[in-house]
C-alpha positions as CSV (number, residue, x, y, z in Angstrom):
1,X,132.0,106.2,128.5
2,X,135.0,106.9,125.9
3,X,133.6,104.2,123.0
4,X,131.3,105.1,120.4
5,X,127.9,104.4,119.7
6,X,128.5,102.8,116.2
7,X,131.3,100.5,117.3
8,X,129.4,99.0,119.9
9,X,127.7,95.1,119.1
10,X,123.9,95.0,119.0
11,X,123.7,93.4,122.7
12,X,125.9,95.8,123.9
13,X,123.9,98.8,122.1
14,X,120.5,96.7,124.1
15,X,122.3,97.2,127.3
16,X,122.6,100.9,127.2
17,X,118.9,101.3,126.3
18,X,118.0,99.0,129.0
19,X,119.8,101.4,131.4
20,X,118.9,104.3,129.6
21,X,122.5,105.6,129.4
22,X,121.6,105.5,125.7
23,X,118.8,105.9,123.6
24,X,117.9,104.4,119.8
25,X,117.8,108.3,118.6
26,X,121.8,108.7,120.1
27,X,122.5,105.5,117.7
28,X,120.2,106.7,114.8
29,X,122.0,109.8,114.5
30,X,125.5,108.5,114.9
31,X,124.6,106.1,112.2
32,X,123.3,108.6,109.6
33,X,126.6,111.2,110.7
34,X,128.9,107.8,109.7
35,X,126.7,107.4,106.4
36,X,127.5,110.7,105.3
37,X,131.2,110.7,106.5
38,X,132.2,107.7,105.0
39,X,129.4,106.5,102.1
40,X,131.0,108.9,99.5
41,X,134.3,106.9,99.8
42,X,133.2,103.2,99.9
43,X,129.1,103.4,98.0
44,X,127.7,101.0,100.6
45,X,124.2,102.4,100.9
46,X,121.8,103.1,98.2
47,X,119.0,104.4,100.0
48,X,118.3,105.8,103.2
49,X,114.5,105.6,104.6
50,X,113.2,109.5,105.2
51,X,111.5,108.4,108.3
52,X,114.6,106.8,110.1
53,X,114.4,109.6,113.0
54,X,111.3,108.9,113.3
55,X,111.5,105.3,113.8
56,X,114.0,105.9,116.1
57,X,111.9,108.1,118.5
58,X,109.0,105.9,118.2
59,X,111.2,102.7,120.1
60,X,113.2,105.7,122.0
61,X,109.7,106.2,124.0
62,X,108.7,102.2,124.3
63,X,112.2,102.0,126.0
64,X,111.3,105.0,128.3
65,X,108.2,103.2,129.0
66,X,110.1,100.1,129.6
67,X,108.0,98.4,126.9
68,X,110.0,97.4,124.2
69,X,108.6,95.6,120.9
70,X,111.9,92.7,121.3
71,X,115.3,92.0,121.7
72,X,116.2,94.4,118.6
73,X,114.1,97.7,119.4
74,X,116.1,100.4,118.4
75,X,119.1,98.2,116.5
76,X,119.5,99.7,113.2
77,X,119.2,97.5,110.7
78,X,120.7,98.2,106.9
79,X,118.7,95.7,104.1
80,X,120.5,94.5,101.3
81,X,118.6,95.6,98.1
82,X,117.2,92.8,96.5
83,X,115.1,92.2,100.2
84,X,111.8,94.6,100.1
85,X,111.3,96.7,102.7
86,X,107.6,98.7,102.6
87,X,108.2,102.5,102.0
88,X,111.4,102.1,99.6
89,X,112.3,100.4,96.4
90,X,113.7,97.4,95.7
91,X,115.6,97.7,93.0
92,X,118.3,94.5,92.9
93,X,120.9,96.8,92.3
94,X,119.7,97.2,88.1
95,X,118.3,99.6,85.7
96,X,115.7,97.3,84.5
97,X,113.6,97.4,88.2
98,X,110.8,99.8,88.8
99,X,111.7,102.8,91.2
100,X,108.2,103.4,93.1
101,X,108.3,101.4,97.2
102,X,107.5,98.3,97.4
103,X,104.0,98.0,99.4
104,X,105.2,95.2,101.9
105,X,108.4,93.7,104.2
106,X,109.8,90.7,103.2
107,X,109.5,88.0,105.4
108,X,112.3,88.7,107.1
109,X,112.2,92.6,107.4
110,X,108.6,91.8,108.7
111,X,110.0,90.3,111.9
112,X,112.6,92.0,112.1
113,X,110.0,95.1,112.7
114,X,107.9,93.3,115.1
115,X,111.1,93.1,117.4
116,X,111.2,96.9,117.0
117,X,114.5,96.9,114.9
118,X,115.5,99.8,112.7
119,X,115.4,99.1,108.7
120,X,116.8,102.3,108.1
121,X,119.0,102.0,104.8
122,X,119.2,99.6,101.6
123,X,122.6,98.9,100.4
124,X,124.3,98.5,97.2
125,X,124.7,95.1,95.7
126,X,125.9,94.0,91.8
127,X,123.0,93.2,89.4
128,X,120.8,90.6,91.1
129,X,123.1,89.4,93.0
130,X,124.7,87.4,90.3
131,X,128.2,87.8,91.0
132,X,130.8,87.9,93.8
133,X,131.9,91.7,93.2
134,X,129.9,94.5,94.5
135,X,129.4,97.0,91.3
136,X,126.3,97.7,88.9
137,X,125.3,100.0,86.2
138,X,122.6,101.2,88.9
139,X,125.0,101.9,91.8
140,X,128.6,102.0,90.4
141,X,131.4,100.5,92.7
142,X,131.4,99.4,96.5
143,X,134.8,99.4,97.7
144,X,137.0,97.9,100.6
145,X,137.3,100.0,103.8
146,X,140.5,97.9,104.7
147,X,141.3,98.9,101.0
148,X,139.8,101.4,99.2
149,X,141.3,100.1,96.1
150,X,140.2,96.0,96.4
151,X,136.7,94.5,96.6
152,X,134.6,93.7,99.3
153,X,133.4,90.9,97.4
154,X,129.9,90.4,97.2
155,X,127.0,89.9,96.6
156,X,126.3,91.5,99.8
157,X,129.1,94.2,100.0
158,X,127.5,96.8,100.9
159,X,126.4,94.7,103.3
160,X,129.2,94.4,104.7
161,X,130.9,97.5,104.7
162,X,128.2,99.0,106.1
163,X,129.3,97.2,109.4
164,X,132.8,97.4,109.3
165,X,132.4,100.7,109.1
166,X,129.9,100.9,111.7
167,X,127.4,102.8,109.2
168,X,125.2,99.5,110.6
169,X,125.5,97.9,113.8
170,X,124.1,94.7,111.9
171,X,123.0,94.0,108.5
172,X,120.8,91.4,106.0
173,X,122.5,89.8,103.2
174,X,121.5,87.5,101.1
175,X,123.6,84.1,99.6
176,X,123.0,82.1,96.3
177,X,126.5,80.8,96.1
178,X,128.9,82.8,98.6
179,X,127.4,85.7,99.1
180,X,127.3,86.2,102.7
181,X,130.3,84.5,103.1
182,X,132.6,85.7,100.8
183,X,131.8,89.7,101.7
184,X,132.1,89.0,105.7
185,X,135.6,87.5,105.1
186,X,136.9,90.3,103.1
187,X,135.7,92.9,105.6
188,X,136.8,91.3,108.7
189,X,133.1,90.5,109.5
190,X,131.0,87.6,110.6
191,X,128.4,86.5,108.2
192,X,126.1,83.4,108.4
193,X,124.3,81.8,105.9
194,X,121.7,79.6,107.5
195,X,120.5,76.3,106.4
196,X,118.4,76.3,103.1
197,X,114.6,77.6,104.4
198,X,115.6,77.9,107.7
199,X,114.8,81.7,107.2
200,X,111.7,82.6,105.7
201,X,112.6,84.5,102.0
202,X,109.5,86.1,99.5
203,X,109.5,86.6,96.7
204,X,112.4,84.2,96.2
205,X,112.4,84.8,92.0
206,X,114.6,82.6,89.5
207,X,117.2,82.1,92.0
208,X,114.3,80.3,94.4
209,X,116.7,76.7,94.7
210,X,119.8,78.6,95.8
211,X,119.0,81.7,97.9
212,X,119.9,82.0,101.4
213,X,118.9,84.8,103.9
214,X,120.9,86.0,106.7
215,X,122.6,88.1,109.3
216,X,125.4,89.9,108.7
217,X,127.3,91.3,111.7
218,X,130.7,92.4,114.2
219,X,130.7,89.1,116.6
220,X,128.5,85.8,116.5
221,X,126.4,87.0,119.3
222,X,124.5,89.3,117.4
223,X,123.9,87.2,114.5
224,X,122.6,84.7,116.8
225,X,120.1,87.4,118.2
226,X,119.2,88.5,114.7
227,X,118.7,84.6,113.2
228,X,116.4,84.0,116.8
229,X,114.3,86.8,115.2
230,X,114.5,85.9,111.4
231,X,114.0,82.4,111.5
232,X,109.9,82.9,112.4
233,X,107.6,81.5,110.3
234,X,105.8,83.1,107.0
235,X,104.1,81.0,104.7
236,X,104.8,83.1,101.8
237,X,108.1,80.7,101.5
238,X,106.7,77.7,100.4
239,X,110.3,76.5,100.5
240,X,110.5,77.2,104.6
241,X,111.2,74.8,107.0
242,X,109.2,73.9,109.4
243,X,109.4,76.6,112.6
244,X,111.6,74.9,115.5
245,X,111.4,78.1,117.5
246,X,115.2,77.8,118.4
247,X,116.9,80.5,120.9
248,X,119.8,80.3,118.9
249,X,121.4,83.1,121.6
250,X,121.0,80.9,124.0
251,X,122.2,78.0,122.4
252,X,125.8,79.7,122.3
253,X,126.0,79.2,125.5
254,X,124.9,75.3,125.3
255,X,128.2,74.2,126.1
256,X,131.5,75.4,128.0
257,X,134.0,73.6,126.0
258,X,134.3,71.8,122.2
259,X,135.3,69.1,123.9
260,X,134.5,65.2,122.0
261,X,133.4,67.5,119.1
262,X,134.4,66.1,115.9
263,X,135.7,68.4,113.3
264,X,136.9,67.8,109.9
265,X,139.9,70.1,108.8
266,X,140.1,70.9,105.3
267,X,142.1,73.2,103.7
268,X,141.4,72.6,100.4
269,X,138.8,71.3,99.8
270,X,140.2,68.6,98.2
271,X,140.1,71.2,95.0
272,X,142.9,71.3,92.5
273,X,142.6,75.5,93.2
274,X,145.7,77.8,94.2
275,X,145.0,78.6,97.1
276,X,147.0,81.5,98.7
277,X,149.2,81.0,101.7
278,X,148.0,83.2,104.1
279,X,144.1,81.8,103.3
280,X,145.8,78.3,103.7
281,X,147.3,79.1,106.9
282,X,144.9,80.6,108.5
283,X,142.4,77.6,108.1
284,X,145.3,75.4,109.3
285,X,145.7,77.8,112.6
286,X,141.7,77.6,113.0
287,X,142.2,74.0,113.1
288,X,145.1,74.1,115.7
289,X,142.9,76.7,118.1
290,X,139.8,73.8,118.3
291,X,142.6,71.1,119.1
292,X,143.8,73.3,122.0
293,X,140.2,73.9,123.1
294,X,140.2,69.6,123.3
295,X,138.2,69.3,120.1
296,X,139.1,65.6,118.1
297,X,140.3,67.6,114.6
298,X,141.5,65.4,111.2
299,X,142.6,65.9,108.0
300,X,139.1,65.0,105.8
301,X,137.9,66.7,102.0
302,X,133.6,66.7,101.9
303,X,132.6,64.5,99.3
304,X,131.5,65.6,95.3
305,X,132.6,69.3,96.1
306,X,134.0,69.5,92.5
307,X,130.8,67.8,91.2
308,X,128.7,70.4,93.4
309,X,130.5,73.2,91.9
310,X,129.8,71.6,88.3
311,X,126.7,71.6,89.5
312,X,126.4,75.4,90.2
313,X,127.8,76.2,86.9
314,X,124.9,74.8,85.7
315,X,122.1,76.1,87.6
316,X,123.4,79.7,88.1
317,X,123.4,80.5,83.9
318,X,120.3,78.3,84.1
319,X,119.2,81.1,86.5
320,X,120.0,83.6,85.0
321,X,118.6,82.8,81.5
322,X,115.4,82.3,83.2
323,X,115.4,86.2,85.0
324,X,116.4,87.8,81.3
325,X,113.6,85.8,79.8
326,X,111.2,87.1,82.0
327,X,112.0,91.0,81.2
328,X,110.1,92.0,77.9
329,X,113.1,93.3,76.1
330,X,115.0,90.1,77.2
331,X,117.2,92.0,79.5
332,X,119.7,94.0,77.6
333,X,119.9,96.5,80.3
334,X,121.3,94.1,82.5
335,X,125.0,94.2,83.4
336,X,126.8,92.8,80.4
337,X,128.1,89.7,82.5
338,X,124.7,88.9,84.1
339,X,123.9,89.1,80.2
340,X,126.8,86.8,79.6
341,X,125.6,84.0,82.2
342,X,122.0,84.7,80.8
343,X,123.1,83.6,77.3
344,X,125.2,80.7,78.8
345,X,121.9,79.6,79.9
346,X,120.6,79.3,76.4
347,X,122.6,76.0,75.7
348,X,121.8,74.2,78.9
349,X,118.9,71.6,77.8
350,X,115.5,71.0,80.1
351,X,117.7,67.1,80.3
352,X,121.1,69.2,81.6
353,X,119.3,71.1,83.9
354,X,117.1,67.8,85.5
355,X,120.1,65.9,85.4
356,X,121.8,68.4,87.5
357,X,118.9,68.6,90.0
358,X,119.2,64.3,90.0
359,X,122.7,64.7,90.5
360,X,122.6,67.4,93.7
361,X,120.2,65.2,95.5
362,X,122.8,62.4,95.1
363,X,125.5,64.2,96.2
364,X,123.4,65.9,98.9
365,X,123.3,62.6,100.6
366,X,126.7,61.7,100.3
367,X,127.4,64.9,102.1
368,X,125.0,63.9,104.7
369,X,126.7,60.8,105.1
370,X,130.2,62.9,105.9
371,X,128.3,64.7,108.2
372,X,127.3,61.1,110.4
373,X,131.0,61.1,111.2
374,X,131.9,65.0,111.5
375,X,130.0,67.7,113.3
376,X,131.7,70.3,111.6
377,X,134.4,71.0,109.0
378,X,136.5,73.8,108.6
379,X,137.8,75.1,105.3
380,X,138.5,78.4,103.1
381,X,136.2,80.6,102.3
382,X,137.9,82.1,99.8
383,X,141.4,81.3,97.5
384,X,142.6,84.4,98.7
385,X,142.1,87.9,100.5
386,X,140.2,91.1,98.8
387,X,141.3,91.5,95.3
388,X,142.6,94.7,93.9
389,X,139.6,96.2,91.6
390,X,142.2,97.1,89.0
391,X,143.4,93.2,89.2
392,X,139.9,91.4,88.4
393,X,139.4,89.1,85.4
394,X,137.4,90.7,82.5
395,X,133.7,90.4,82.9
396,X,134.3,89.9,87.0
397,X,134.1,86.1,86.2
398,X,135.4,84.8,89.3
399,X,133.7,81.6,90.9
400,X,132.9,80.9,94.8
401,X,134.9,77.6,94.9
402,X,134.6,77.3,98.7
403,X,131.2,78.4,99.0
404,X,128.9,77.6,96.5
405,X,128.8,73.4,97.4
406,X,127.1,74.6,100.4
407,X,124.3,76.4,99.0
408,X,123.8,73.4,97.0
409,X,123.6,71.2,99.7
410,X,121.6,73.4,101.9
411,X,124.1,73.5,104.1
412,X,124.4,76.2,107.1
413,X,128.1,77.8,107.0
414,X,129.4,80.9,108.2
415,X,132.6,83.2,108.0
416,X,134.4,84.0,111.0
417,X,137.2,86.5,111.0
418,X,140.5,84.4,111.6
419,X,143.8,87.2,111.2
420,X,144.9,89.9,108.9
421,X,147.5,89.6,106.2
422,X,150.8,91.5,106.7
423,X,149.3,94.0,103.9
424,X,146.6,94.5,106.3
425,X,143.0,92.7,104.7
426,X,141.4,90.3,106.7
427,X,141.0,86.8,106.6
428,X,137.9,84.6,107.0
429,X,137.4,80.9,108.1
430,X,134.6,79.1,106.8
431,X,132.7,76.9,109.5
432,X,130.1,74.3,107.7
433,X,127.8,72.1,109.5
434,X,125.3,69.5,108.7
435,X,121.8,70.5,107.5
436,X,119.8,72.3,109.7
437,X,122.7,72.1,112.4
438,X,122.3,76.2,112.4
439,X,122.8,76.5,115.9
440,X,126.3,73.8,115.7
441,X,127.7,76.0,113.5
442,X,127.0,79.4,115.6
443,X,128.0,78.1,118.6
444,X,131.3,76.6,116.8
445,X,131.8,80.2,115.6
446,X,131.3,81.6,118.6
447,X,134.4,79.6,120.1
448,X,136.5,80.6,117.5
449,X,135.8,84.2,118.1
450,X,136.1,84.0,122.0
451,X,139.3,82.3,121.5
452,X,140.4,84.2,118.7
453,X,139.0,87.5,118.8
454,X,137.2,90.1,116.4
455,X,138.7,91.9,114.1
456,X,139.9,95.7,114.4
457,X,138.3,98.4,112.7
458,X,139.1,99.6,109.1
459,X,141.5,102.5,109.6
460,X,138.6,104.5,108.6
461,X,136.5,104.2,111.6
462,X,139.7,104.6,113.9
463,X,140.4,107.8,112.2
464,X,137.1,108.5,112.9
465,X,137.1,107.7,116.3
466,X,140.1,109.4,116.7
467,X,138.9,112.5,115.6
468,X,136.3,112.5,118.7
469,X,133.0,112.3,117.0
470,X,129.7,110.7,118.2
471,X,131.1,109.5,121.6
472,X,128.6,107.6,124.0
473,X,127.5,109.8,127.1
474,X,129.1,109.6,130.3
């Protein structure tokens, strides 16, 4: 068998230990040899669990016993690090957080455990997660692995370098405004952001109203196996919804064809943004490939997106001001523009900040009402491809305009790779559904990417794989 280990897909990785032509261990240490061949270049990790071996072994002999714990024993599994994981810090990616482990999972590392998956590795992420570059004064810079010189956006770059690269064969991210989303699409990855509570999230902290947990991926299969496993209930969210017990694997495979399905084709938004014209394009093509599948696709902006974003540049300072208040020197070791959207915070009044809440619930059923006549909508995720680092406005103050509407809605949406620009970064399509239509949206994704395909690896991993390391036995 001539592929390696680390470029395989999670089910495809379950298959081999199911035959025993591989075992977790083989994986493990194919994952740790790409860490240390290709971390000092791109700073995706940040920690590395000492016992990751040892974890390994441990679901190498249930599978030898033909006993495994779930559908993910023996996956490794990197954690973004603002998601605790019991044995290793937590440390948000900032100065100002304690260094000793945390004493318990997170909901969602929790399950991910009891289906015998790996959480081997934390990775970096900026300051909180308050912005949509990956850098910190705790970590320093994440960078590209298309482009070793642009972003991979963020928050959850490291994320999602870490499975472009195949340093993970899937990841966790978490998104307050884009942060899923916005990564996946630079990287050539698939990310999901699930419908507000749909996955389980402790201790949600000042960002409670906005933040998102989900999988972070190579094809829409695996996320769907990952989101099956997430989405179990814990009641330490009191913000959860309540448990449907979806399969939302098997829900991929719900229906041949997108036939009768209605989708909305948006381009823009309806945002007076510039948008480049290979992001514009590419949504236009997406479009064009559900037409030909026999999908009914028209021309129709979601309502009180502007409005939603106004809305986000409300609560996010609002946010932030709240975290640096909590910190007892008010948080000036924070980045300095975490610091600069905590003080923008300080002239938002208690009546600003309700009348924003009043205002999202408004527009949160007008975008309901959009969703009685579409199933889905397809948009941008992004104005444009990975920036250059060298090229990004002072402070990093760059705004999700595609993205963060949906994490005030509550709305599930997800980034499926959709083409490479001629300077050869990725592009990513944004697929939205109605609330709590998670498995619409995966299954809409998954079309795409059948039809479509995935994206290539980085020229990092193919050097790599040219070079002959860590193949797959024979």
């Amino acid at each position: 068998m001539s592929s390696e280990l680390c470029d395989l897909t999670v089910l495809e990785l379950t298959t081999l230990y199911q035959t025993g032509t591989a075992s977790p261990v083989d994986v493990m240490k194919q994952v740790l040899t790409r860490i240390r061949t290709f971390d000092p270049a791109v700073n995706a990790f940040c920690q590395i669990a000492d016992d990751a071996l040892d974890m390994a072994r441990a679901s190498e002999h249930r599978w030898q016993r033909r006993s495994p714990f779930g559908p993910l024993d023996g996956i490794p599994v990197s954690i973004k690090d603002n998601v605790a994981v019991a044995g290793m810090a937590t440390r948000y990616g900032s100065l100002t957080t304690p260094t000793h482990a945390s004493q318990s999972d997170s909901p969602c590392v929790a399950r991910l455990r009891e289906a015998g998956a790996i959480c081997f590795g934390k990775t970096t992420l900026p300051d909180f997660a308050h912005k949509i570059v990956t850098d910190s004064p705790l970590t320093g810079l994440t960078r590209n692995p298309w482009h070793l010189d642009c972003t991979p956006g963020g928050s959850s770059g490291g994320a999602a370098v870490a499975v472009a690269l195949g340093m993970a064969p899937a990841a966790i991210g978490t998104d307050g405004g884009g942060s899923i989303r916005i990564p996946a699409a630079f990287t050539g990855t698939f990310g999901f952001k699930p419908s507000f509570g749909r996955v389980p999230h402790a201790p949600r902290g000042p960002f409670a109203l906005l933040s998102h947990i989900g999988p972070m991926t190579r094809c829409v299969e695996d996320a769907a196996r990952i989101m099956t496993v997430i989405s179990r209930p814990d009641s330490r969210d009191w913000y959860a919804l309540p448990f449907e017990g979806s399969d939302y694997e098997q829900g991929l495979r719900c229906r041949l064809a997108p036939g009768g399905i209605r989708i909305a084709l948006s381009p823009t938004l309806g945002l007076p943004v510039d948008i480049e014209s290979n992001v514009y394009d590419t949504v236009t093509r997406a479009g064009e490939v559900f037409r030909e599948l026999g999908a009914n696709v028209q021309r129709a902006d979601p309502p009180g997106v502007a409005r939603s974003n106004a809305i986000h540049a409300t609560l996010w300072p609002a946010c932030c001001n709240q975290l640096a208040r909590s910190m007892p020197d008010g948080g000036t070791q924070l980045d300095p523009s975490l610091q600069a959207y905590a003080h923008a915070g300080n002239d938002i009044s208690r009546e600003a900040l309700l009348g924003a809440l009043v205002e999202r619930g408004e527009l949160g059923a007008s975008v309901n009402a959009f969703f009685e006549q579409h199933d889905i909508l397809i948009c941008p995720v992004y104005p444009c491809v990975a920036m250059p680092l060298d090229g990004l406005p002072a402070g990093n103050a760059l705004f999700p305009h595609f993205t963060a509407w949906c994490n005030q809605s509550g709305l599930p949406a997800a980034s499926v790779y959709g083409g490479m620009t001629d300077s050869g970064l990725p592009v990513g399509v944004q697929i939205v559904g109605a609330r709590h239509a998670d498995a619409l949206v995966l299954w809409a994704c998954h079309v795409f990417e059948q039809a479509f395909g995935r994206a290539p690896l980085p020229e990092l991993a193919r050097g790599f794989r040219a070079a002959g390391h860590g193949r797959t036995p024979s």
